[in-house]
N, C-alpha and C positions, 0 to 999 in steps of 0.2 A: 600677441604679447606673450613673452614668456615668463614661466613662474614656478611654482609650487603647489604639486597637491597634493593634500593628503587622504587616506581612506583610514577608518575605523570602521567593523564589522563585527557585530556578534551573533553567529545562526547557531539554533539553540535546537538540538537534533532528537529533544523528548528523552535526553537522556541525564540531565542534570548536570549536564558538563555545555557550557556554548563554548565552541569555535569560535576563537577571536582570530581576528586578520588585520593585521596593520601595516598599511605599506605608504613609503611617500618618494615622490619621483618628481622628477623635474618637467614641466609641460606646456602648452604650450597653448591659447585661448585665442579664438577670433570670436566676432560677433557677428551674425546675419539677421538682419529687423530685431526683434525683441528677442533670440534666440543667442544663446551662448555656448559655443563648444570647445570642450577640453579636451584634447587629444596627446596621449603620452606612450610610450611601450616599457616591457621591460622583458628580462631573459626568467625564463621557466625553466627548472629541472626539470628534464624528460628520463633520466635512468638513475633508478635507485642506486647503482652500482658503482656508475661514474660521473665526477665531481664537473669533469668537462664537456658534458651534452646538455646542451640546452638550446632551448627556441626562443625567438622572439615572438613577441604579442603584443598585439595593438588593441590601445584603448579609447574607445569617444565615447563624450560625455556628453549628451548634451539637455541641458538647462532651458526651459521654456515658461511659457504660459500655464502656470499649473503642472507643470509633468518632470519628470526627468527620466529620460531614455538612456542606457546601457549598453555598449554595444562592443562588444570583445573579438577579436580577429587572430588567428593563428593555428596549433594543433589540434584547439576547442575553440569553436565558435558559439556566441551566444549573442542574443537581440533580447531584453528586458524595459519595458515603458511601464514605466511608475505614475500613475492620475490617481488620485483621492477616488475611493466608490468604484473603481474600477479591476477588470480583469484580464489580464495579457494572456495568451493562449500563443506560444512558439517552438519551433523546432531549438532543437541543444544538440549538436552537433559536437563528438567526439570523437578519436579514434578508433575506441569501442563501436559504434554505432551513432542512429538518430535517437534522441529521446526527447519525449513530447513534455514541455517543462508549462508551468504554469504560475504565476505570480500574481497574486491577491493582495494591492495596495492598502494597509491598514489606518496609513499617516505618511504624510508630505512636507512638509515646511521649507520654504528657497527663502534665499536671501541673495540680495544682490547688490553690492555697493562699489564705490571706484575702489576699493582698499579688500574687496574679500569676495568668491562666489562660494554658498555653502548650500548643503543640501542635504537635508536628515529623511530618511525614509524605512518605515517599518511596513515588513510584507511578510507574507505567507509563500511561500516555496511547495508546489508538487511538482512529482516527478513522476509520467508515466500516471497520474492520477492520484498518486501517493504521499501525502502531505511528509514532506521529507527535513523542513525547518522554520521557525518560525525567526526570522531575521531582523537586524537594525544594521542602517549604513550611518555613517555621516562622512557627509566629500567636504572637506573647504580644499578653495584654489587661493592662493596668495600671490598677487604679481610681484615679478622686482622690482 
């Protein structure tokens, strides 16, 4: 089913200023057992310099039993699984290099209904072992 999602994001980098990230893209949702997945892309600037390089990047979402998994695909790779009480420990994968990233679930909250998938998630961010942000999402998916 296709739709609409949107992302709100504020990582808060200990410096009194949080990075806010708002994007909303058109996407597109299946369902496998109790499990929901949203998968969208969009284009990335890759050169300061010039307005017309850029890459595609793939995004799945996916929506479960307690968790919500992150999984980004393109110049940067990343894999993030969000459980209440819990600690994901994975490679981050950039052009730069590998960097060992870590994410420390603080809060969860899904929602699931025929009209809205949403998902609020507060985490902790290391990088390399180095607490690098203290973060909040919220996804809603809106079908047509």
């Amino acid at each position: 089913m296709n739709g609409t999602i949107r992302i709100v994001g504020a990582h808060d980098h200990g410096d009194g200023k949080p990075e806010i990230v708002k994007s909303e893209h058109k996407a597109h949702y299946t369902q496998e057992n109790l499990n929901y997945i949203i998968t969208y892309s969009d284009d990335v600037d890759t050169s300061e310099d010039s307005a017309d390089s850029s890459a595609k990047v793939y995004h799945r979402l996916e929506i479960g039993e307690g968790y919500l998994r992150m999984i980004q695909t393109g110049d940067i790779n990343s894999d993030l699984l969000f459980r209440l009480g819990e600690i994901w420990k994975t490679d981050y994968q950039t052009p730069y290099g590998l960097m060992k990233m870590t994410a420390i679930t603080r809060h969860l909250m899904l929602e699931i209904s025929s009209k809205k998938i949403s998902a609020h998630v507060q985490y902790e961010l290391q990088m390399d072992g180095e607490k690098i942000s203290d973060s909040k999402v919220r996804i809603s998916f809106i079908p047509d």
